[in-house]
mmCIF file as gemmi writes it, N, C-alpha and C atoms, coordinates in Angstrom:
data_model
loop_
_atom_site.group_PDB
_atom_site.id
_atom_site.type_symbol
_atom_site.label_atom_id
_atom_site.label_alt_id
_atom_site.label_comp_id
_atom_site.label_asym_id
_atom_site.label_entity_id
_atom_site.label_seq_id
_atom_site.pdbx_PDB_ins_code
_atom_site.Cartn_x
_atom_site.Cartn_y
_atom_site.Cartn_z
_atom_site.occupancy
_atom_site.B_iso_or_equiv
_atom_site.pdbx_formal_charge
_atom_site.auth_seq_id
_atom_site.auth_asym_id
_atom_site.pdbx_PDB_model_num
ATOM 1 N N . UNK Axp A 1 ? 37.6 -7.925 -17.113 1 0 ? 1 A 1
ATOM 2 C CA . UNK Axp A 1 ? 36.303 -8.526 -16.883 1 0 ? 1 A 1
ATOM 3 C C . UNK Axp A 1 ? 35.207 -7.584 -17.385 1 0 ? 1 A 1
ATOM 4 N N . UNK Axp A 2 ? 34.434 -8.427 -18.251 1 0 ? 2 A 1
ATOM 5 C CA . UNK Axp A 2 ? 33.166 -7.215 -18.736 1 0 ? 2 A 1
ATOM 6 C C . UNK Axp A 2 ? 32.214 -6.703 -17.56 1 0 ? 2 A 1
ATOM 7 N N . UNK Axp A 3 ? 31.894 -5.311 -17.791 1 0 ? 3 A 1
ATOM 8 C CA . UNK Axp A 3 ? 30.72 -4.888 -16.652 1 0 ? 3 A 1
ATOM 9 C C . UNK Axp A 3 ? 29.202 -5.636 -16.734 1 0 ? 3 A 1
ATOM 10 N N . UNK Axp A 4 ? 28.74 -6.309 -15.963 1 0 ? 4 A 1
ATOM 11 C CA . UNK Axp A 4 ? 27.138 -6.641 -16.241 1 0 ? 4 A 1
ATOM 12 C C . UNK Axp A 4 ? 26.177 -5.526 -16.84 1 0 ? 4 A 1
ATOM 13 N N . UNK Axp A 5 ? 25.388 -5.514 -17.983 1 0 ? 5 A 1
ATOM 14 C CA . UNK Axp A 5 ? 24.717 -4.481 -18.149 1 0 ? 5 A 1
ATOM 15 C C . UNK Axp A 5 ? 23.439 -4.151 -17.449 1 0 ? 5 A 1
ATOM 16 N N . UNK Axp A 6 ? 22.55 -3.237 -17.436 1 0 ? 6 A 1
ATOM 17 C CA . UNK Axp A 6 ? 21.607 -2.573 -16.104 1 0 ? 6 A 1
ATOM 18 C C . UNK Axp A 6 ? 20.722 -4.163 -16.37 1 0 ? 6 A 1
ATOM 19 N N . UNK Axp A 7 ? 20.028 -4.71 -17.856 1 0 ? 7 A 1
ATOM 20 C CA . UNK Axp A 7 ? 19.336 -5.958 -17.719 1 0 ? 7 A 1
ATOM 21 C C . UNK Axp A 7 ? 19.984 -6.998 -17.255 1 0 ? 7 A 1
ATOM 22 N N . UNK Axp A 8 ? 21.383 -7.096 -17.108 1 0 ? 8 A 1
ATOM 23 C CA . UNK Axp A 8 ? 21.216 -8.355 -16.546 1 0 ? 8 A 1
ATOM 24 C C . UNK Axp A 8 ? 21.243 -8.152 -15.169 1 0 ? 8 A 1
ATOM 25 N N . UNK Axp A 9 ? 21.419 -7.321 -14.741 1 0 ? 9 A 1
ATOM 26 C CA . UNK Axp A 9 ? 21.46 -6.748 -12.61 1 0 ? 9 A 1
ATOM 27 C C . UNK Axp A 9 ? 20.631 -6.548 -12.16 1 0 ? 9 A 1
ATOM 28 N N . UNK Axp A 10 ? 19.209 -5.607 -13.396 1 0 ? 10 A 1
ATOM 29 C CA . UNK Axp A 10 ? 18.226 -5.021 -11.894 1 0 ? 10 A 1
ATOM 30 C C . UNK Axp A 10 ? 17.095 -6.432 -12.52 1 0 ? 10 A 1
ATOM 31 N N . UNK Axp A 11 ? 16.964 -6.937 -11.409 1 0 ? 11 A 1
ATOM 32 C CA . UNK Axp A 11 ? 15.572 -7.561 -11.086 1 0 ? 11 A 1
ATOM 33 C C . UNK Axp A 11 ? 14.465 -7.024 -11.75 1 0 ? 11 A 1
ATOM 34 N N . UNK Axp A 12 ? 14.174 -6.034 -11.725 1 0 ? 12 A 1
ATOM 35 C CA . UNK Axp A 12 ? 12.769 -5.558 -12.186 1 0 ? 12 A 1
ATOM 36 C C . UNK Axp A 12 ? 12.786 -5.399 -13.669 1 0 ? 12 A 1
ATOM 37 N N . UNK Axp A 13 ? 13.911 -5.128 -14.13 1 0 ? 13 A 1
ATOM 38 C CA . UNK Axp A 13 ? 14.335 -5.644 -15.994 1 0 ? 13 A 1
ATOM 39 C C . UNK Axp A 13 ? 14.229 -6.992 -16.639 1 0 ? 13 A 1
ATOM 40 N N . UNK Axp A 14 ? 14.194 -7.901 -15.464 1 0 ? 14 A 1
ATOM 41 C CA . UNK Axp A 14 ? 14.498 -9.447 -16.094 1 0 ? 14 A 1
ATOM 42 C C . UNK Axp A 14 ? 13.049 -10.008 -16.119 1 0 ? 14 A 1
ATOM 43 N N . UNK Axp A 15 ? 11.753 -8.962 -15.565 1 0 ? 15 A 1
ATOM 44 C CA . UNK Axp A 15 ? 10.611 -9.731 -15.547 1 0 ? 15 A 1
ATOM 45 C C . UNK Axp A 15 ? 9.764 -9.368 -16.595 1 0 ? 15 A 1
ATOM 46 N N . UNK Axp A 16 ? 9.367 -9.841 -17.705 1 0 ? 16 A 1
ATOM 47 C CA . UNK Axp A 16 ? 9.378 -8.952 -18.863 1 0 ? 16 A 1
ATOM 48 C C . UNK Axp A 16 ? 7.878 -8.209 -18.151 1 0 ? 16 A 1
ATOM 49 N N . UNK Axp A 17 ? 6.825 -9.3 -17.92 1 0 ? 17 A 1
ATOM 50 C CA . UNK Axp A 17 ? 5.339 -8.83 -17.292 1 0 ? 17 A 1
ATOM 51 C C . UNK Axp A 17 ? 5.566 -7.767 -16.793 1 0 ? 17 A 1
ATOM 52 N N . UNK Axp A 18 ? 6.115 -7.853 -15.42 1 0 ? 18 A 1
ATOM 53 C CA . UNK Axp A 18 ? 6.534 -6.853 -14.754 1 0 ? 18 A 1
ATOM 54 C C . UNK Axp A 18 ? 6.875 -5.475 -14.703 1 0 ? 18 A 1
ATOM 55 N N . UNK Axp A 19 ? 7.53 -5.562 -15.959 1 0 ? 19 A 1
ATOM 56 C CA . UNK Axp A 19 ? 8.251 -4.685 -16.277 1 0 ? 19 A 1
ATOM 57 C C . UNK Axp A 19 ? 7.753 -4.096 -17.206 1 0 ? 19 A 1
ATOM 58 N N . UNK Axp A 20 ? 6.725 -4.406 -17.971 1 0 ? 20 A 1
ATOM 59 C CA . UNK Axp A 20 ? 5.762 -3.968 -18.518 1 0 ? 20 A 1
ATOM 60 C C . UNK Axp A 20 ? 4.699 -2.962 -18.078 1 0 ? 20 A 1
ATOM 61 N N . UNK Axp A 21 ? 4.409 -3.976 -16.964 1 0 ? 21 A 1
ATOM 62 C CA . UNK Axp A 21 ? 3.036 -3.181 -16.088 1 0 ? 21 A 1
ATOM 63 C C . UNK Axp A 21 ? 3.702 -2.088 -14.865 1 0 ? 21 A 1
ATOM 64 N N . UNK Axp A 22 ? 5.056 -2.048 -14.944 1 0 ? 22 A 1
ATOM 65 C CA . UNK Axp A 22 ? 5.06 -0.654 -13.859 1 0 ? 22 A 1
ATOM 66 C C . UNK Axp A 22 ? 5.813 0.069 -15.086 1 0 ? 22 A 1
ATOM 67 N N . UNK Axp A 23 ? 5.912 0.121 -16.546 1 0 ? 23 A 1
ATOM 68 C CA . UNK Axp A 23 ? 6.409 0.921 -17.344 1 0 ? 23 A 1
ATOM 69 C C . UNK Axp A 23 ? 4.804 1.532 -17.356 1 0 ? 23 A 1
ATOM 70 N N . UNK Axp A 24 ? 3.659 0.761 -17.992 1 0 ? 24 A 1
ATOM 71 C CA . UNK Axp A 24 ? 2.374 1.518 -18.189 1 0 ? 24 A 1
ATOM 72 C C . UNK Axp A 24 ? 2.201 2.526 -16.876 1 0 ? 24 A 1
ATOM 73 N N . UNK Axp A 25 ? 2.449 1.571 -15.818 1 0 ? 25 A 1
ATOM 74 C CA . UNK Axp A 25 ? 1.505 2.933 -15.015 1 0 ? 25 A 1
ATOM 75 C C . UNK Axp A 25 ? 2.626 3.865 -14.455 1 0 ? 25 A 1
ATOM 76 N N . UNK Axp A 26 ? 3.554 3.56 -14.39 1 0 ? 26 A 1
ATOM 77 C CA . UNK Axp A 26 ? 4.628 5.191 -14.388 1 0 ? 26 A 1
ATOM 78 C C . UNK Axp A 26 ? 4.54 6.388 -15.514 1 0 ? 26 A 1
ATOM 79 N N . UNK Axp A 27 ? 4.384 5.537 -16.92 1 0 ? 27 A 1
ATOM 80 C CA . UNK Axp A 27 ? 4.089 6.91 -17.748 1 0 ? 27 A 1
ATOM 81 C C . UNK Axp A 27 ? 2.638 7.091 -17.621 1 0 ? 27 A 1
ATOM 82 N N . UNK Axp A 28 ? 1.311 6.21 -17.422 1 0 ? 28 A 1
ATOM 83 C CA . UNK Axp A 28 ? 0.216 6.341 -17.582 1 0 ? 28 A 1
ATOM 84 C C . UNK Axp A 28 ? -0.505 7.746 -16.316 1 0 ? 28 A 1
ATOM 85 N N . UNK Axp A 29 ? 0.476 7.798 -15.12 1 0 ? 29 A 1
ATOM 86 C CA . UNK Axp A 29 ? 0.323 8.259 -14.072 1 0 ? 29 A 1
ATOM 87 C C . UNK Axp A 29 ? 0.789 9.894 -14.704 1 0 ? 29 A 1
ATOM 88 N N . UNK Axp A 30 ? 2.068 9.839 -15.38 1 0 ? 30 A 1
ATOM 89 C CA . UNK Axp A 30 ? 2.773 10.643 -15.408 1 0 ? 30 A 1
ATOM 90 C C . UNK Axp A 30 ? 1.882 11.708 -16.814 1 0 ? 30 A 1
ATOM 91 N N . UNK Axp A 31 ? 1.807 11.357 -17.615 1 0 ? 31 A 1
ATOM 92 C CA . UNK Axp A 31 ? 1.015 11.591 -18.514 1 0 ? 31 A 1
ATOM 93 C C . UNK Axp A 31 ? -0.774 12.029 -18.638 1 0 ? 31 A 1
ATOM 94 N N . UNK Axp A 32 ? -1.208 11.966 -17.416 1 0 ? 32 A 1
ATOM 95 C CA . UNK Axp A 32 ? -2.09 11.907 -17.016 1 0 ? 32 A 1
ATOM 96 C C . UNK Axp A 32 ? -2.007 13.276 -16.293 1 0 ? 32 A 1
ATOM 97 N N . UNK Axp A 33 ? -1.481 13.694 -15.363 1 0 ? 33 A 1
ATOM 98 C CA . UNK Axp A 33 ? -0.738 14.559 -14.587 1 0 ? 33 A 1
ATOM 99 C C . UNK Axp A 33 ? -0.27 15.683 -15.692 1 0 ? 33 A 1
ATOM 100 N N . UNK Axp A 34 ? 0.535 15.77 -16.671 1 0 ? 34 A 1
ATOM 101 C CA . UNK Axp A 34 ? 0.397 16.631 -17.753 1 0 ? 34 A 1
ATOM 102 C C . UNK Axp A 34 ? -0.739 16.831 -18.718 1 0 ? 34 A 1
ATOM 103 N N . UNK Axp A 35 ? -1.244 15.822 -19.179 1 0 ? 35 A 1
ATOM 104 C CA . UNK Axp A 35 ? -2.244 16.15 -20.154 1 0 ? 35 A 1
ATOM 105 C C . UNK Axp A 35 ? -3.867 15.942 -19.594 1 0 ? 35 A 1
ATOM 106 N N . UNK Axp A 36 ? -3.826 15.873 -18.523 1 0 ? 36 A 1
ATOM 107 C CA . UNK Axp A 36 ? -5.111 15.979 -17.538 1 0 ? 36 A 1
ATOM 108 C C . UNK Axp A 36 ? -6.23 14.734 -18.213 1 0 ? 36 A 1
ATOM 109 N N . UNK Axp A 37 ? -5.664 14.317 -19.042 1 0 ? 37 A 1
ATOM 110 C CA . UNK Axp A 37 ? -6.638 12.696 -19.36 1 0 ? 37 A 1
ATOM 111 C C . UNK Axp A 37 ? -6.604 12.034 -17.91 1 0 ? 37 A 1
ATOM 112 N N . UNK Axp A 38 ? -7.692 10.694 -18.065 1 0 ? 38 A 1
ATOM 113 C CA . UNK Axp A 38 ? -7.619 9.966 -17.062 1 0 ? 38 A 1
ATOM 114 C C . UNK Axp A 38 ? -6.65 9.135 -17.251 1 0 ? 38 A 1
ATOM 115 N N . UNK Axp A 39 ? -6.16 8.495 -15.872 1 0 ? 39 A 1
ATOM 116 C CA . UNK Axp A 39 ? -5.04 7.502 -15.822 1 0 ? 39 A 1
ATOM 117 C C . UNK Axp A 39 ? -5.633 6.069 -16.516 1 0 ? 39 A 1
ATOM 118 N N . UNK Axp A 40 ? -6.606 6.065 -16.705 1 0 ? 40 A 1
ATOM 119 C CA . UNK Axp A 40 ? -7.03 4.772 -17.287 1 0 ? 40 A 1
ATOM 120 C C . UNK Axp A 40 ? -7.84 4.714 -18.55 1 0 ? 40 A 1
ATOM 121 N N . UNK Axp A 41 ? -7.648 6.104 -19.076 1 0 ? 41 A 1
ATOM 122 C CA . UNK Axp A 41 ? -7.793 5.997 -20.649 1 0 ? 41 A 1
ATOM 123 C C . UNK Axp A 41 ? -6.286 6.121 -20.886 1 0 ? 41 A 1
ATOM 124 N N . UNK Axp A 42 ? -5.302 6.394 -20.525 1 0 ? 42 A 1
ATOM 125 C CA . UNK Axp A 42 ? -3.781 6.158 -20.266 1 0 ? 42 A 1
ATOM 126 C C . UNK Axp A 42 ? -3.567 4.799 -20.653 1 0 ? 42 A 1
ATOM 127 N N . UNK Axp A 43 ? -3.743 4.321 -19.633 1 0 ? 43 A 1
ATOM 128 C CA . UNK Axp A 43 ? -3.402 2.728 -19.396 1 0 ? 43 A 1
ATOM 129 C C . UNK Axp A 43 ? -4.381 2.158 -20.395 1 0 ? 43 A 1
ATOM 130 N N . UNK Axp A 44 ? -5.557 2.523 -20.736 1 0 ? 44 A 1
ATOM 131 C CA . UNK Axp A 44 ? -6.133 1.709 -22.358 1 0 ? 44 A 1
ATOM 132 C C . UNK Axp A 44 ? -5.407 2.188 -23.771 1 0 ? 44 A 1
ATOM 133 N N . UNK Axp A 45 ? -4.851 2.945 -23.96 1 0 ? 45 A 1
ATOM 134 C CA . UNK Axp A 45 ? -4.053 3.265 -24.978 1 0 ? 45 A 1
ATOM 135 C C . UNK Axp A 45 ? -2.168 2.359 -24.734 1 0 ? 45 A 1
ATOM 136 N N . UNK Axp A 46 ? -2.24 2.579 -24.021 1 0 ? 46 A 1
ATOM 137 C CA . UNK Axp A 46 ? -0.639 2.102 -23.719 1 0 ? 46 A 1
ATOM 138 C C . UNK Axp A 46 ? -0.837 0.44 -23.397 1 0 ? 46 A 1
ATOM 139 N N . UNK Axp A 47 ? -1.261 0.421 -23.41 1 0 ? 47 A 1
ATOM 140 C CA . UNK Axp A 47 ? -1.423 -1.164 -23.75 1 0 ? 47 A 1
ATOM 141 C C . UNK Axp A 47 ? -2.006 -1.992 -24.78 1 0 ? 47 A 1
ATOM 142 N N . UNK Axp A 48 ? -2.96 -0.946 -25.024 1 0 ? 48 A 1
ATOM 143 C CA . UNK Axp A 48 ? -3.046 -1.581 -26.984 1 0 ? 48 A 1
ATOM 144 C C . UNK Axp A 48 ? -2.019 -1.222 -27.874 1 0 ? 48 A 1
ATOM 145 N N . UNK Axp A 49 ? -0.955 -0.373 -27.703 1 0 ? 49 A 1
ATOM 146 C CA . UNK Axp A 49 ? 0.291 0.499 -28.242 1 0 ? 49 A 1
ATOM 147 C C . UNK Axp A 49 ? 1.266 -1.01 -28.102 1 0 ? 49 A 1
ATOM 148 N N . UNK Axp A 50 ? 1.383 -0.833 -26.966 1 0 ? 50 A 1
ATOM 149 C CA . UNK Axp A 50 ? 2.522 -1.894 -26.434 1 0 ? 50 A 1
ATOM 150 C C . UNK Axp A 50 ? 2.405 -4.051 -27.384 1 0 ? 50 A 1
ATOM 151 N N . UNK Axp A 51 ? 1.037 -4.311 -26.912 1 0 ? 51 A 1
ATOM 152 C CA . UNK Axp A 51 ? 0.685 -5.512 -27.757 1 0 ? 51 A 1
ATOM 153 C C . UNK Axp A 51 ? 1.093 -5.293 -29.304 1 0 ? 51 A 1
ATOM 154 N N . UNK Axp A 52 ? 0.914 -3.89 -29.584 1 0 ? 52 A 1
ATOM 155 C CA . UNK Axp A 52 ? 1.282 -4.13 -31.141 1 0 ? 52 A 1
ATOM 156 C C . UNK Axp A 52 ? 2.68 -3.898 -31.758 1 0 ? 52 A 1
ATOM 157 N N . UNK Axp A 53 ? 3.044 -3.105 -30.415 1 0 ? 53 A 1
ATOM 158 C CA . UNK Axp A 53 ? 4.903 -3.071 -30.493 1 0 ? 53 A 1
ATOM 159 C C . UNK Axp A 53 ? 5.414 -4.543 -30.345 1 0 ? 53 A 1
ATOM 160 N N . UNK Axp A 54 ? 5.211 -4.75 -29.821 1 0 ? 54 A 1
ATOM 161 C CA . UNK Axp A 54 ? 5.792 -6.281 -28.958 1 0 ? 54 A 1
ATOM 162 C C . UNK Axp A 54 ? 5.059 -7.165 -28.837 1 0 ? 54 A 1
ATOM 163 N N . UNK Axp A 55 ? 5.274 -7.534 -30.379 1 0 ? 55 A 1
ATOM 164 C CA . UNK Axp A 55 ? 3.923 -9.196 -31.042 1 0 ? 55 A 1
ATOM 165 C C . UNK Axp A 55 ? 4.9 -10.471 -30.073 1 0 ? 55 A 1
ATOM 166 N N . UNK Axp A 56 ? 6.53 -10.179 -30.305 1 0 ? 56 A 1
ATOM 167 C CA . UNK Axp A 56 ? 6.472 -11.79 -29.987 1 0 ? 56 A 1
ATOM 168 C C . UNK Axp A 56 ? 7.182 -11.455 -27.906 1 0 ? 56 A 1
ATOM 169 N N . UNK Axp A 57 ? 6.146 -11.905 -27.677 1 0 ? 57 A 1
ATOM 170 C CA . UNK Axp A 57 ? 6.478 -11.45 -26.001 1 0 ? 57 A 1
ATOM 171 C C . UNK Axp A 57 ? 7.252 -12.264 -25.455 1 0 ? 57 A 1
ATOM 172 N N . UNK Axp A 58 ? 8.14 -13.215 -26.014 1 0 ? 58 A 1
ATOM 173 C CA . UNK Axp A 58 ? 9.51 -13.283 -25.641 1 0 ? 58 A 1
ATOM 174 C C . UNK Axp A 58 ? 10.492 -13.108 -25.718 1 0 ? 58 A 1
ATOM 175 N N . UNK Axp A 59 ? 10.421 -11.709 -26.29 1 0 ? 59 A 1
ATOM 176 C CA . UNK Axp A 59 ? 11.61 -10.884 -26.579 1 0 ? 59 A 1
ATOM 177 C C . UNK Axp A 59 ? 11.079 -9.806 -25.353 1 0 ? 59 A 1
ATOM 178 N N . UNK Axp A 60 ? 12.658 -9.484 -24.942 1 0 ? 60 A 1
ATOM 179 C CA . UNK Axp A 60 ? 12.716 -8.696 -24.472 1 0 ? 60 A 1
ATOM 180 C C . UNK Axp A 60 ? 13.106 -6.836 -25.014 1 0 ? 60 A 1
ATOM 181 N N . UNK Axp A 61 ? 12.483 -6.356 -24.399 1 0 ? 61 A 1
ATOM 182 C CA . UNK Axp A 61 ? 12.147 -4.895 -25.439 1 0 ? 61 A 1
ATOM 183 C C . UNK Axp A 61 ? 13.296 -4.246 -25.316 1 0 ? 61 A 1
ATOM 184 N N . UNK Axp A 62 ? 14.573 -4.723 -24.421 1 0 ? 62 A 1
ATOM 185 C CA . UNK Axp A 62 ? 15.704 -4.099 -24.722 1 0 ? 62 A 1
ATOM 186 C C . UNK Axp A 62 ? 16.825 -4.72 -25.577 1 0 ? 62 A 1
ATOM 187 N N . UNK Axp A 63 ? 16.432 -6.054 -25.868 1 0 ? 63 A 1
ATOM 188 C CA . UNK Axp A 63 ? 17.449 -6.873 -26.728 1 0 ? 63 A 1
ATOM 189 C C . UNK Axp A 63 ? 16.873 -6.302 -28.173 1 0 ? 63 A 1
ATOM 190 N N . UNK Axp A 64 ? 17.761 -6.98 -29.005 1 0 ? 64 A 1
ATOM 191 C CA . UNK Axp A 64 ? 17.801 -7.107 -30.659 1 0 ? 64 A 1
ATOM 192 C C . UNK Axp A 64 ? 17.016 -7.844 -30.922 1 0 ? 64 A 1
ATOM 193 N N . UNK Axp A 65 ? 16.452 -9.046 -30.119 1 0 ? 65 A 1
ATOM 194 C CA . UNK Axp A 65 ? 15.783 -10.252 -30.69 1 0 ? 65 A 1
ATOM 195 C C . UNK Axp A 65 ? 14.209 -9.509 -31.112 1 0 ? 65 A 1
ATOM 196 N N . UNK Axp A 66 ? 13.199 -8.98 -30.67 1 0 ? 66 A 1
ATOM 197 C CA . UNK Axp A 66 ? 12.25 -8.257 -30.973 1 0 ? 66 A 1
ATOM 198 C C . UNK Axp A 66 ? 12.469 -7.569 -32.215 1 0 ? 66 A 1
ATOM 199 N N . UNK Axp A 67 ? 13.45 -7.316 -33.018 1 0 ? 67 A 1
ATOM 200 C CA . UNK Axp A 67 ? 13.063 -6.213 -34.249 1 0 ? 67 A 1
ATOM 201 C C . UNK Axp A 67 ? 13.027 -7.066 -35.493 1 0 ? 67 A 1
ATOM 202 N N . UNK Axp A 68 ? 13.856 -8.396 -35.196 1 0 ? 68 A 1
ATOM 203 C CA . UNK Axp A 68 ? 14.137 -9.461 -36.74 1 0 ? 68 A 1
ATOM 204 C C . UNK Axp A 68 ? 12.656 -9.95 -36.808 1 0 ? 68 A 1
């Protein structure tokens, strides 16, 4: 029997929004904390970064379907 992989088990992987907005503010927090910027010139860069990584937002950023 195949193992489920971590996206199809954890909940918080399957919501793409979601999973978006606690990726920004975990590194935005974290990054902030090292490079002494504010957390919300953080979070304005990482989200204009992210829209232009990930034009078609129904792909999910750990599948294959996002790179064709």
């Amino acid at each position: 029997m195949r193992k489920k992989s971590l996206i199809e088990t954890n909940p918080y992987l399957q919501n793409l929004e979601k999973y978006r907005e606690s990726l920004i503010t975990n590194v935005s927090s974290s990054t902030a904390i090292e490079t002494g910027a504010s957390v919300q010139s953080v979070v304005d860069t990482l989200t204009e970064v992210t829209r232009s990584i990930f034009i078609n937002h129904n792909a999910h950023p750990f599948s294959n379907h996002h790179l064709s």
